[in-house]
OpenMM code with the backbone's topology and positions (N, CA, C; nanometers):
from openmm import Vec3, app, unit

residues = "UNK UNK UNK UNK UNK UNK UNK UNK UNK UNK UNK UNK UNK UNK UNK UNK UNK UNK UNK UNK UNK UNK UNK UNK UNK UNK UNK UNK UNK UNK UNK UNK UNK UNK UNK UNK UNK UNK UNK UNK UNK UNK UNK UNK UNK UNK UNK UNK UNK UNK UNK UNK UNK UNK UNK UNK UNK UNK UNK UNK UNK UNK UNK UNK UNK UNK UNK UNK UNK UNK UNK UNK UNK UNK UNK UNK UNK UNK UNK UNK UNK UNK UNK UNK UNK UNK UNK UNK UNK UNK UNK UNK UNK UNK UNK UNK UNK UNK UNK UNK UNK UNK UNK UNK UNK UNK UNK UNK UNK UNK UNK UNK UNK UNK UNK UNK UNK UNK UNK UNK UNK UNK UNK UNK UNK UNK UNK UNK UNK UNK UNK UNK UNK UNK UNK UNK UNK UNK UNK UNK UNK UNK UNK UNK UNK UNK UNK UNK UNK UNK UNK UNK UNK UNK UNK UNK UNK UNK UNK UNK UNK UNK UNK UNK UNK UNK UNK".split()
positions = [
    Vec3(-2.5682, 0.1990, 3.2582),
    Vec3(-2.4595, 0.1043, 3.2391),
    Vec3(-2.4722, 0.0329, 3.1045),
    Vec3(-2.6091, 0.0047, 3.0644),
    Vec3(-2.6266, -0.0787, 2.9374),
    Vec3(-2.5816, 0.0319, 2.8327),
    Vec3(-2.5804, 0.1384, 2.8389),
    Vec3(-2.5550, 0.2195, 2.7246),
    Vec3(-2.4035, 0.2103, 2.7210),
    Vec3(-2.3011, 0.2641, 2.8463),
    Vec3(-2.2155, 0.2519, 2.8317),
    Vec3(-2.1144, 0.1500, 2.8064),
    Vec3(-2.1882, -0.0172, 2.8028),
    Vec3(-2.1106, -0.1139, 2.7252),
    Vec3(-2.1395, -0.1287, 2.6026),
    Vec3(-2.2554, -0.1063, 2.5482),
    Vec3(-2.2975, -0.0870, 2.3937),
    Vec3(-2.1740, -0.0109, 2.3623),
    Vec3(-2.1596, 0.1295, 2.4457),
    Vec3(-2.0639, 0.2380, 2.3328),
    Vec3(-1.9276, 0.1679, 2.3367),
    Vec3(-1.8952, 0.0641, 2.4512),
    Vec3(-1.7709, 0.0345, 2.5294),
    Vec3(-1.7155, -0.0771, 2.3710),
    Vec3(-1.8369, -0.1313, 2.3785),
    Vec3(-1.8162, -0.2447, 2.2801),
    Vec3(-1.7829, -0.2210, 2.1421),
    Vec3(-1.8890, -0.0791, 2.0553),
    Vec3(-1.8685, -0.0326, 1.9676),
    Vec3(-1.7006, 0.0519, 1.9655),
    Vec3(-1.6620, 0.0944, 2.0571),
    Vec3(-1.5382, 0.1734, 1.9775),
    Vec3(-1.4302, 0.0295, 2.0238),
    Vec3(-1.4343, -0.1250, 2.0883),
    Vec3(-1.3689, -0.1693, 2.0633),
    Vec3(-1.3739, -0.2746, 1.9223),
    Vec3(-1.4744, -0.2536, 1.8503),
    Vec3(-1.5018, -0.2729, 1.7468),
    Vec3(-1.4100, -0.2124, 1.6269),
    Vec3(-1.4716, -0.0723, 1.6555),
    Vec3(-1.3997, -0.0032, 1.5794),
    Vec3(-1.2371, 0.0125, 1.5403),
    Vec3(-1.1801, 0.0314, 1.6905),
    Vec3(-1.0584, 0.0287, 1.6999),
    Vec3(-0.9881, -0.1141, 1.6637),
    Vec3(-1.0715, -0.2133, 1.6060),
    Vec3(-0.9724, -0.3406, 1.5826),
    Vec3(-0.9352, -0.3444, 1.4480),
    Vec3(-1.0227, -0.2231, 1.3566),
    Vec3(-1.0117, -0.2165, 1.2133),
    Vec3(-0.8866, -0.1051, 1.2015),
    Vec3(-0.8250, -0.1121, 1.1065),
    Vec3(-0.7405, -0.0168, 1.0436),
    Vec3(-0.7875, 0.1468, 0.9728),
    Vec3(-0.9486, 0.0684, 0.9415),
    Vec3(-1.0400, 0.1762, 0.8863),
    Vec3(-1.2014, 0.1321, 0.9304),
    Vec3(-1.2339, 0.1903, 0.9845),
    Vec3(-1.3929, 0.1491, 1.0166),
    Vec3(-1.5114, 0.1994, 0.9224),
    Vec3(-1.4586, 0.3291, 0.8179),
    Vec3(-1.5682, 0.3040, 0.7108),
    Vec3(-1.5554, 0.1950, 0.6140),
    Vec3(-1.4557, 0.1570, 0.6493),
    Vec3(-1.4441, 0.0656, 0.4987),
    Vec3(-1.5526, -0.0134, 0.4893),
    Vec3(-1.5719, -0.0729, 0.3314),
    Vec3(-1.6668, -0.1461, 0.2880),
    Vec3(-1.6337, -0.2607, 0.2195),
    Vec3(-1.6920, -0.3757, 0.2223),
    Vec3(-1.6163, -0.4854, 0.2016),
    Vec3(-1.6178, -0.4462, 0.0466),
    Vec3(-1.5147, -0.5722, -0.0327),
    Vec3(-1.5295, -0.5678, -0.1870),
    Vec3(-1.3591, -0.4896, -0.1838),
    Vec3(-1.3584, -0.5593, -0.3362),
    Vec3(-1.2299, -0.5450, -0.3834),
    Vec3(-1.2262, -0.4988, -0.5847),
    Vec3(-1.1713, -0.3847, -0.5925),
    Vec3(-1.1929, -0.4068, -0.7259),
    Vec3(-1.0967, -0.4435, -0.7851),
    Vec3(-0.9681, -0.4404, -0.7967),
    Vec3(-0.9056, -0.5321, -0.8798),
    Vec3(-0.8544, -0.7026, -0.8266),
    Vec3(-0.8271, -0.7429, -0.9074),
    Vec3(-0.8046, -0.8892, -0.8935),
    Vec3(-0.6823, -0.9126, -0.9714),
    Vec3(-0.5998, -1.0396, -0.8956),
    Vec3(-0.4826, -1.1292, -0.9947),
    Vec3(-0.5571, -1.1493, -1.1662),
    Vec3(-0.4696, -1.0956, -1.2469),
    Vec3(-0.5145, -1.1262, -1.3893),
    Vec3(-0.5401, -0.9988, -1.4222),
    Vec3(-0.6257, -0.9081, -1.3353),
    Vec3(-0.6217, -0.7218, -1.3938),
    Vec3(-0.5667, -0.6774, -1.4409),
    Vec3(-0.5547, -0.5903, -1.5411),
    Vec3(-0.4542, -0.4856, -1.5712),
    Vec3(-0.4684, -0.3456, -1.4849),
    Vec3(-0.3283, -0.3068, -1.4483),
    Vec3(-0.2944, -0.1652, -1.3701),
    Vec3(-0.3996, -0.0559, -1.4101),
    Vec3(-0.4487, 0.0230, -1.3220),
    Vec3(-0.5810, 0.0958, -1.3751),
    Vec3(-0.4857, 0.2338, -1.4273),
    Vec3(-0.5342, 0.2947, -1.4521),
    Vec3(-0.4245, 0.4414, -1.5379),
    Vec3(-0.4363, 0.5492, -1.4631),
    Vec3(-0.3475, 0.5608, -1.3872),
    Vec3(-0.3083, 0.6873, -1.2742),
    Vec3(-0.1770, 0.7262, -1.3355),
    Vec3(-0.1612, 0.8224, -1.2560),
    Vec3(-0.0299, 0.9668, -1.2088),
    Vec3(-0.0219, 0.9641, -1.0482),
    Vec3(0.1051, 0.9967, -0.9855),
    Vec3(0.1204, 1.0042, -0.8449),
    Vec3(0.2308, 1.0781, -0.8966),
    Vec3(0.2463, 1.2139, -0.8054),
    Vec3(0.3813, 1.2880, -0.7192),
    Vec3(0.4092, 1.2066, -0.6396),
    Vec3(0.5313, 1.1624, -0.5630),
    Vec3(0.5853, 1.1259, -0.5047),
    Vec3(0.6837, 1.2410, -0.4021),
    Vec3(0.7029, 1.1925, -0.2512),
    Vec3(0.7426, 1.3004, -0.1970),
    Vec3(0.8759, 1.3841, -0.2153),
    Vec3(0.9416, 1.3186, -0.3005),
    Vec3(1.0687, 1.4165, -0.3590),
    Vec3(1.0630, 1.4560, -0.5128),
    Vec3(0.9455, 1.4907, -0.5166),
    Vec3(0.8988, 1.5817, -0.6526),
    Vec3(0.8890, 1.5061, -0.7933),
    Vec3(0.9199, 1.3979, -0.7672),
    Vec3(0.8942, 1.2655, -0.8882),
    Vec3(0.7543, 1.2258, -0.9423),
    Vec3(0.7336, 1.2769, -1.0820),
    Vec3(0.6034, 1.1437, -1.1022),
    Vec3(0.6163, 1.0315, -1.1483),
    Vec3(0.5153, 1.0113, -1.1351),
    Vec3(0.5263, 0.8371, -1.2014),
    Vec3(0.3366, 0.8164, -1.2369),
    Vec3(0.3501, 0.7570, -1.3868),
    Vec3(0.2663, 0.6789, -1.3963),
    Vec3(0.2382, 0.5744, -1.4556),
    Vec3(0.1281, 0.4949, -1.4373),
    Vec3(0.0997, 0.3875, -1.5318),
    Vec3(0.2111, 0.3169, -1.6308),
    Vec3(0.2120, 0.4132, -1.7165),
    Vec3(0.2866, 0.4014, -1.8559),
    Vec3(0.3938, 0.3931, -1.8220),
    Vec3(0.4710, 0.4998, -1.7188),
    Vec3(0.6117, 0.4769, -1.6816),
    Vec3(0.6500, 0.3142, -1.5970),
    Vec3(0.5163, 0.2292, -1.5605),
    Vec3(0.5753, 0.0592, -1.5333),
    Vec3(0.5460, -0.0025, -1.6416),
    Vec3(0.5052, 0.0297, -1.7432),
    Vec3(0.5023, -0.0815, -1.8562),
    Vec3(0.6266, -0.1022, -1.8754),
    Vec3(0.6821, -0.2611, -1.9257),
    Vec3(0.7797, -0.3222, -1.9053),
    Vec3(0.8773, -0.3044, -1.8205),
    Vec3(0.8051, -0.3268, -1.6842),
    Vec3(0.8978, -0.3230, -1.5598),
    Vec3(0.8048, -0.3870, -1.4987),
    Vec3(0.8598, -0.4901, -1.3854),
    Vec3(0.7552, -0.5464, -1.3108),
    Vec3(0.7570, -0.4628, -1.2002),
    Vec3(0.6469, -0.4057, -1.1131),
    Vec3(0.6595, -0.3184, -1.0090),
    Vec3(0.5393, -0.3562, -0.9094),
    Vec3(0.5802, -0.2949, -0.7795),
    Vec3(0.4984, -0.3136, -0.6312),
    Vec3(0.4259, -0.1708, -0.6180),
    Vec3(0.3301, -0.2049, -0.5737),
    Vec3(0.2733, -0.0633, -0.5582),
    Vec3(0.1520, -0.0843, -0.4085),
    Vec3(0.2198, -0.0266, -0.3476),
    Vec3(0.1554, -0.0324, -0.2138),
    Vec3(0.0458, 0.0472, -0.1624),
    Vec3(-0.0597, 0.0369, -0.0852),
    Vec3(-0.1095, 0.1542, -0.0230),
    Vec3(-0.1251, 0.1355, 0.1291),
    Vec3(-0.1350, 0.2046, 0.2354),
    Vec3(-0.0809, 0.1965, 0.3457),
    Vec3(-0.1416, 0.3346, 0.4216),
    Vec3(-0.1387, 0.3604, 0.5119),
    Vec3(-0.1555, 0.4768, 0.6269),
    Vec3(-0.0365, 0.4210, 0.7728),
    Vec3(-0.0146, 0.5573, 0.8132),
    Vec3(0.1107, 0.5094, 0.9024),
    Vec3(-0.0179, 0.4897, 1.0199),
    Vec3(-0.1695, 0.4975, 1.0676),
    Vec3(-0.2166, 0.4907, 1.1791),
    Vec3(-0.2560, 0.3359, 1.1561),
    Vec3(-0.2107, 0.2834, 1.0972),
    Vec3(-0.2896, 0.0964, 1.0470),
    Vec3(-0.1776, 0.0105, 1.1095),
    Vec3(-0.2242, -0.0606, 1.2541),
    Vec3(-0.1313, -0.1602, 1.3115),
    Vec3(-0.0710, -0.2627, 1.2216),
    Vec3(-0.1357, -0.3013, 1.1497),
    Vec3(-0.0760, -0.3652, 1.0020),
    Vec3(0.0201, -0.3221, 0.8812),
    Vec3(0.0016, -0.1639, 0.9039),
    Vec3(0.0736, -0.1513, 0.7721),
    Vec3(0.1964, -0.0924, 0.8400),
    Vec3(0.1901, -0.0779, 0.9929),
    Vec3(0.2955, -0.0681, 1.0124),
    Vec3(0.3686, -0.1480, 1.0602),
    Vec3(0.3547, -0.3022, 1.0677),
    Vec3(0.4111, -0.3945, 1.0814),
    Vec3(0.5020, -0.4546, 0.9564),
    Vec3(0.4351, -0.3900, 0.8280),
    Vec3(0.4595, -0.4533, 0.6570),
    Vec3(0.5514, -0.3356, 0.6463),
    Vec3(0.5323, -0.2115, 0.6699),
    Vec3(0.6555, -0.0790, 0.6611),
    Vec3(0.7921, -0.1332, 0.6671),
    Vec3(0.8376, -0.1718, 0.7625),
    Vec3(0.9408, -0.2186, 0.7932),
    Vec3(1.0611, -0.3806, 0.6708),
    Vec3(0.9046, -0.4249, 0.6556),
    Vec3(0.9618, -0.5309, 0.5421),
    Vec3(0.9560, -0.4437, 0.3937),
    Vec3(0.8991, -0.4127, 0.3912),
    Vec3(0.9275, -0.3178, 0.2417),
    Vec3(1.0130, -0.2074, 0.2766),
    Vec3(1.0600, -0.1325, 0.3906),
    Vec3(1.2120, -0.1078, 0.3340),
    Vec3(1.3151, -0.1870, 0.2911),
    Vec3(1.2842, -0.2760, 0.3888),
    Vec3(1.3787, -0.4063, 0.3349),
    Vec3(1.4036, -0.4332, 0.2396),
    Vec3(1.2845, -0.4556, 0.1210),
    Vec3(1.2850, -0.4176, -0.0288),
    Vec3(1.3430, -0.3715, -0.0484),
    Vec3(1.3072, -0.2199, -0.0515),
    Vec3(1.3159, -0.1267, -0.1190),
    Vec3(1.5288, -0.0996, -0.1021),
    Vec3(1.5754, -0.1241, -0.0305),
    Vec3(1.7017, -0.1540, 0.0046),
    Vec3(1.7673, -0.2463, -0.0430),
    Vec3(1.7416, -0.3260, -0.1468),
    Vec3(1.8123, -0.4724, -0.1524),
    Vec3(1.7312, -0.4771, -0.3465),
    Vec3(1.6325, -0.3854, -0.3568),
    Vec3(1.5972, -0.3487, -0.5239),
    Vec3(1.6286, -0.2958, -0.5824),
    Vec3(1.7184, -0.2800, -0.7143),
    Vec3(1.6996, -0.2045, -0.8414),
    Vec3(1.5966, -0.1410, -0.8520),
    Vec3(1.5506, 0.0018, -0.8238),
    Vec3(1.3821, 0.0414, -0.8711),
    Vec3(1.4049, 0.1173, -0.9872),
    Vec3(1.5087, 0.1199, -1.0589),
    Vec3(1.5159, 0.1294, -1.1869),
    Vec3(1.4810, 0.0387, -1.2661),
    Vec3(1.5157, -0.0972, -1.2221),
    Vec3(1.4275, -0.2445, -1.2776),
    Vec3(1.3557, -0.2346, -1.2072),
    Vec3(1.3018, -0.2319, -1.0843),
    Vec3(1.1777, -0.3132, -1.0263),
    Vec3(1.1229, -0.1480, -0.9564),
    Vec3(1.0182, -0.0139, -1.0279),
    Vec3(0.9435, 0.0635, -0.9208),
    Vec3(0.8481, -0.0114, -0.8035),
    Vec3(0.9461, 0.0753, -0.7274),
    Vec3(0.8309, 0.0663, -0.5749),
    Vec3(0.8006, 0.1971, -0.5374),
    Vec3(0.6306, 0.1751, -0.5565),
    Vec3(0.5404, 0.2785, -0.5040),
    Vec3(0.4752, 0.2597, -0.3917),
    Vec3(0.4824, 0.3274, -0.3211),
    Vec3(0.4050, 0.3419, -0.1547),
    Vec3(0.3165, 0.4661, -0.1824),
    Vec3(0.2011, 0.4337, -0.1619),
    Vec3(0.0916, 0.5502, -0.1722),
    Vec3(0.0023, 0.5563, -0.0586),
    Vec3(0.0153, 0.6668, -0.0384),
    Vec3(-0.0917, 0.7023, 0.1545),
    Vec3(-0.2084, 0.6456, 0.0665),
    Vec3(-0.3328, 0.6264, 0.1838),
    Vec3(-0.4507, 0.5918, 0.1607),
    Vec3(-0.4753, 0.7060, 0.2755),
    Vec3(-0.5480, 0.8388, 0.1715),
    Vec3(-0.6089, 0.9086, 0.2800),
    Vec3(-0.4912, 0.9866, 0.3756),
    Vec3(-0.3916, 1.0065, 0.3586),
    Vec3(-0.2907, 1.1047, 0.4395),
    Vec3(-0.1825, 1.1696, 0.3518),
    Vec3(-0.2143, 1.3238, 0.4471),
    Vec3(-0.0682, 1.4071, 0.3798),
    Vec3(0.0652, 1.3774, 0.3839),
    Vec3(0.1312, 1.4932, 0.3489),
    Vec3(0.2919, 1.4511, 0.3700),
    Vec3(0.2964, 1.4692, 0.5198),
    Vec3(0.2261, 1.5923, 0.6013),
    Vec3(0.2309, 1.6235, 0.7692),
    Vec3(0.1558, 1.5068, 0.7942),
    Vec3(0.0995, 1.4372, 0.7981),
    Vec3(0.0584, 1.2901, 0.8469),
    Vec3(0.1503, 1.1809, 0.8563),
    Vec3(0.2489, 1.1792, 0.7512),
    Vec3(0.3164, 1.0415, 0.6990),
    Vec3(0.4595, 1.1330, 0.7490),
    Vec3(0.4973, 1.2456, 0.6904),
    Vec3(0.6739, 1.2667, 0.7208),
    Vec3(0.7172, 1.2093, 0.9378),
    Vec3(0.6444, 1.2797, 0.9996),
    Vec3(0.7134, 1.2342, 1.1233),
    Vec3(0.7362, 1.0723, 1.1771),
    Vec3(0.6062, 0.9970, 1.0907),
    Vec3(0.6227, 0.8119, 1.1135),
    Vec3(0.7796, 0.8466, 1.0156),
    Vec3(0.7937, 0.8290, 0.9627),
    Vec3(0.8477, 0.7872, 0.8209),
    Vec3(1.0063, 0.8340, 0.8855),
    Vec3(1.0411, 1.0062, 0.9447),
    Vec3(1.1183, 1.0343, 1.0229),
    Vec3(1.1836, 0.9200, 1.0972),
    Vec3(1.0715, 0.8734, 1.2395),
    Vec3(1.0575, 0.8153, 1.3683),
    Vec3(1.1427, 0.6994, 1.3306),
    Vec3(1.0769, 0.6521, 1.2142),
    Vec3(1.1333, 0.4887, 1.1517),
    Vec3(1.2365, 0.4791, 1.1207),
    Vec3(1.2917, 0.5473, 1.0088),
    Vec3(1.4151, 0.6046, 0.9686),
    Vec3(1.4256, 0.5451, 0.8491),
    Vec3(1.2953, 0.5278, 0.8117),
    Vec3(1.2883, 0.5551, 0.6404),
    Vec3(1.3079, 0.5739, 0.4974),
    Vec3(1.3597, 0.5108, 0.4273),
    Vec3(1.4201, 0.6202, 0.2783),
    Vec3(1.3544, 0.5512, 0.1710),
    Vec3(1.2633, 0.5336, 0.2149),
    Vec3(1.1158, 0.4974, 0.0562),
    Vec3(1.0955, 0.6221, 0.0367),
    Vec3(1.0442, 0.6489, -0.0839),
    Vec3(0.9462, 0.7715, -0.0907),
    Vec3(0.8069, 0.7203, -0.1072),
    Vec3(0.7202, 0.8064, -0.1050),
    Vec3(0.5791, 0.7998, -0.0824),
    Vec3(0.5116, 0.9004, -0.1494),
    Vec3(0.4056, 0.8347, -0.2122),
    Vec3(0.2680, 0.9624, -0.2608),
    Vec3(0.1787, 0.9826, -0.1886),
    Vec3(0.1831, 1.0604, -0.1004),
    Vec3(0.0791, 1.1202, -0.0082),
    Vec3(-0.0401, 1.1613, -0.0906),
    Vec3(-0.1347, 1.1118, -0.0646),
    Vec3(-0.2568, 1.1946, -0.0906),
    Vec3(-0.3669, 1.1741, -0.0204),
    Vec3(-0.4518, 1.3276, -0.0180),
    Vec3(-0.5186, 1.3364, 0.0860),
    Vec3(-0.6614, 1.3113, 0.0668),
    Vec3(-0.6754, 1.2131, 0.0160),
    Vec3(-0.7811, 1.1638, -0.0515),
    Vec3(-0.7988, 0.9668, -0.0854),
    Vec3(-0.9170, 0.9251, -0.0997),
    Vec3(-0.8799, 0.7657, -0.1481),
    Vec3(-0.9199, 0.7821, -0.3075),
    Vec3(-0.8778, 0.9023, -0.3897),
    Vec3(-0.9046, 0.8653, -0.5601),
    Vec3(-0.8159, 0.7476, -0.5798),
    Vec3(-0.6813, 0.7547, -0.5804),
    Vec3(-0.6190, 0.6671, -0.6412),
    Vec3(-0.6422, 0.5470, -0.6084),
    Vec3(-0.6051, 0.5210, -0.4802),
    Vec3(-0.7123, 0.3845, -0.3879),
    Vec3(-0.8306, 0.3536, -0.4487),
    Vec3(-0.9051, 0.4180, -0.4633),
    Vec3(-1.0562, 0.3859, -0.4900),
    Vec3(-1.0103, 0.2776, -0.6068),
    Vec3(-0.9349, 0.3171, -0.7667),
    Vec3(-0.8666, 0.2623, -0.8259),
    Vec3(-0.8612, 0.1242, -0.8247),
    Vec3(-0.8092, 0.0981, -0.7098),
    Vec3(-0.7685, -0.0622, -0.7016),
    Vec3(-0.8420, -0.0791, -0.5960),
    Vec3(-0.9225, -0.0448, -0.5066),
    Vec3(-0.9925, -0.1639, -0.3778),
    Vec3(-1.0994, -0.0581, -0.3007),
    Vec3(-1.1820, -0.1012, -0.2198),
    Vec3(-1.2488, -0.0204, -0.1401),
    Vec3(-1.2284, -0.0609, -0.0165),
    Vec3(-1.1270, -0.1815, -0.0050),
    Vec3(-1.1271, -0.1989, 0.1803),
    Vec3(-1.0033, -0.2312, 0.1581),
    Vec3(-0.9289, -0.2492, 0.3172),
    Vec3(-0.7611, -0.3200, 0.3406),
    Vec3(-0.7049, -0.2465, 0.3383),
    Vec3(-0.5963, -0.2729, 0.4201),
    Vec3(-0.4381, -0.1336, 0.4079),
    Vec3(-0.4082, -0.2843, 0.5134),
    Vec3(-0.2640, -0.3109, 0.5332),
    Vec3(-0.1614, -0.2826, 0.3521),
    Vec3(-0.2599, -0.3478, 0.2191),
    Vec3(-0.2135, -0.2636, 0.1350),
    Vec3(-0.2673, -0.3586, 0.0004),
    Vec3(-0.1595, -0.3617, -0.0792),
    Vec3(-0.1098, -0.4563, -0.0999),
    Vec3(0.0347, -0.4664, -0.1856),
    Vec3(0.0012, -0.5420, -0.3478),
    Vec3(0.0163, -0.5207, -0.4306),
    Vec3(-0.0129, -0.5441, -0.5935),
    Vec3(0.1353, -0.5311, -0.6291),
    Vec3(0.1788, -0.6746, -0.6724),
    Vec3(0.2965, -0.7375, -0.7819),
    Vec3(0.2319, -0.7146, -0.9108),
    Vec3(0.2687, -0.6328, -1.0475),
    Vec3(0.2700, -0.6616, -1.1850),
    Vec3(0.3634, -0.7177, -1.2258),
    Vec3(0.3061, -0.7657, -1.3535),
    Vec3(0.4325, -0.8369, -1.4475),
    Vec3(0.4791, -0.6685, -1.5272),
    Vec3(0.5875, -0.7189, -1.6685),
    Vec3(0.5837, -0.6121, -1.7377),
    Vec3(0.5192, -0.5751, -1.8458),
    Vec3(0.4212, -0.6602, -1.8351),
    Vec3(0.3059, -0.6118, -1.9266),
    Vec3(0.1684, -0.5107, -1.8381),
    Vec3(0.1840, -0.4719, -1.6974),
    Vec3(0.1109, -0.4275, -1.6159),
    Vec3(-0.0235, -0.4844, -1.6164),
    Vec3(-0.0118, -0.5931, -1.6019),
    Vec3(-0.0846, -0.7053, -1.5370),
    Vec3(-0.1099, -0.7505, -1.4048),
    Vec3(-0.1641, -0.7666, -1.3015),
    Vec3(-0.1599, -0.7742, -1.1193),
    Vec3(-0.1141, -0.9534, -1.1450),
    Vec3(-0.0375, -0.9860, -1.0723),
    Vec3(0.0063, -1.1075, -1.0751),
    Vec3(-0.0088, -1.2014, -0.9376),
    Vec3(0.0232, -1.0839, -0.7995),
    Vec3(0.0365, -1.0684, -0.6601),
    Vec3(-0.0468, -0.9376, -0.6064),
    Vec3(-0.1353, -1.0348, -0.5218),
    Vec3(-0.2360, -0.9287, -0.4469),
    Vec3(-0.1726, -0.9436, -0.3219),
    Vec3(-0.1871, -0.8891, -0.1759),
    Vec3(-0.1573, -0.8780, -0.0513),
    Vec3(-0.2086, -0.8265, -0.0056),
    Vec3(-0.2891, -0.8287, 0.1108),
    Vec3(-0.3829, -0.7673, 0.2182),
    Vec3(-0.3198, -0.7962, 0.4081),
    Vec3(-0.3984, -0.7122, 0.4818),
    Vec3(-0.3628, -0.7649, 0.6274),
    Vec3(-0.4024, -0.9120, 0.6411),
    Vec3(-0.4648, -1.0038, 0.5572),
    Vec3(-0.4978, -1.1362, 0.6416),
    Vec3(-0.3272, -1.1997, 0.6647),
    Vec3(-0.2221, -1.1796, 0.4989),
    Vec3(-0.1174, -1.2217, 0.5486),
    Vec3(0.0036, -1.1676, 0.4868),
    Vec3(0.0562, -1.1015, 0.5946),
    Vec3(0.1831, -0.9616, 0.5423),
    Vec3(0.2583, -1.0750, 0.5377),
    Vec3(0.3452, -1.0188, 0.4033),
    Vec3(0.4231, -1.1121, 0.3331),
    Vec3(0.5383, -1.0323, 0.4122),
    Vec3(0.6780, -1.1263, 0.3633),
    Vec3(0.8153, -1.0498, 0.4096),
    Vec3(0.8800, -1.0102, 0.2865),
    Vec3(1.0056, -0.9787, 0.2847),
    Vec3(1.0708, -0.9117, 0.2087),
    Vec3(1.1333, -0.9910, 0.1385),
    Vec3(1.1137, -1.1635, 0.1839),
    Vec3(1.1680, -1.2363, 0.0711),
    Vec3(1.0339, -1.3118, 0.0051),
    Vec3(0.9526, -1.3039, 0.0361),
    Vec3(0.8063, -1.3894, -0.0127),
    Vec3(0.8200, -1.2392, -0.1324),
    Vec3(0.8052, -1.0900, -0.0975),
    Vec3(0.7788, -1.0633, -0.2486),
    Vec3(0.9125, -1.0691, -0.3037),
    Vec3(1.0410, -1.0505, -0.2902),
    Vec3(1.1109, -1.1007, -0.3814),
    Vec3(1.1217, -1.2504, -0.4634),
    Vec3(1.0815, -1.2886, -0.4081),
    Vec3(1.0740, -1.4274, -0.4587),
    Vec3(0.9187, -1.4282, -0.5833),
    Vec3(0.8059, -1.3663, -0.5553),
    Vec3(0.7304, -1.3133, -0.6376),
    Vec3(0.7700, -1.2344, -0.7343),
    Vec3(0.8829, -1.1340, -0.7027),
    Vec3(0.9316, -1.0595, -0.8283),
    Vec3(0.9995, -1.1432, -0.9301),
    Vec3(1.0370, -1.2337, -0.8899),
    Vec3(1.1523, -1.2991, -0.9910),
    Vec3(1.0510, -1.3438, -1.0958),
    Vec3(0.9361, -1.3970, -1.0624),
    Vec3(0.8455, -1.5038, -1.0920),
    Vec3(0.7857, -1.4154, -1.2215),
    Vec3(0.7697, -1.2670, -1.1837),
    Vec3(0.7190, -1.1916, -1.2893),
    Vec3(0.8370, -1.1484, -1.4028),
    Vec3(0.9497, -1.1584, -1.3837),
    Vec3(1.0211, -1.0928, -1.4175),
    Vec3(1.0313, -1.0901, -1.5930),
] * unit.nanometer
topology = app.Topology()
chain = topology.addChain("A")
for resn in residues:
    res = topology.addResidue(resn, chain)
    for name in ("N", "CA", "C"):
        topology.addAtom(name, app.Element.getBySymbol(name[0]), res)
């Protein structure tokens, strides 16, 4: 019995995180500059770095299995619906999932962000080693201005109201 509440206890441990390898620590910070990536995006678009200089832009990372980020999904369509992303790019980037991971949430929801799936945390690694959602406001000098984590999902007017601020 003692073993089986040890294990009972450990996977309710586990299961309260979004990610259970994660490791604490954060590498970028408000005041950073944007680190220098490339992302495909799921309708054959790239985008990088260079393409947000002088644009202020959101750039998200997320997994559709994170009770959190799928609570923040929903407010960033909201965004993404009510933005110019010709003035303002919004990037949503998997942390760690394909397009067959992310297309059936994204379906289910009814969706029309696009997303950079990748099946890997390189780009992530980039900006943080723990958290989903992780949401990053730049100015248009690609500067981080607005950080966001699960302690407190913003809505769809807290970052608009941040966008203006960079604008």
């Amino acid at each position: 019995m003692h073993y089986f509440m040890r294990g009972l206890i450990s996977l309710c441990v586990v299961c309260m995180s979004c990610d259970p390898d994660d490791t604490e620590g954060v590498t970028l910070g408000v005041g950073d500059p944007l680190p220098t990536f490339a992302v495909t995006m799921n309708d054959g678009t790239s985008v990088a770095t260079s393409d947000l200089k002088g644009r202020p832009s959101v750039i998200v990372f997320f997994a559709t299995y994170c009770p959190d980020c799928k609570k923040e999904l929903p407010e960033l369509q909201r965004l993404w619906n009510v933005t110019d992303r010709e003035e303002i790019p919004i990037l949503l980037i998997s942390r760690a999932q394909t397009q067959d991971d992310i297309e059936p949430y994204w379906q289910s929801e009814g969706f029309t962000m696009t997303y950079s799936p990748q099946p890997n945390r390189t780009i992530y690694h980039l900006f943080a080693t723990s958290l989903i959602p992780r949401i990053y406001i730049s100015d248009r000098q690609g500067i981080i201005r607005y950080i966001h984590t699960d302690e407190v999902l913003p809505t769809c007017e807290t970052l608009q109201t941040e966008l203006e601020t960079v604008k």
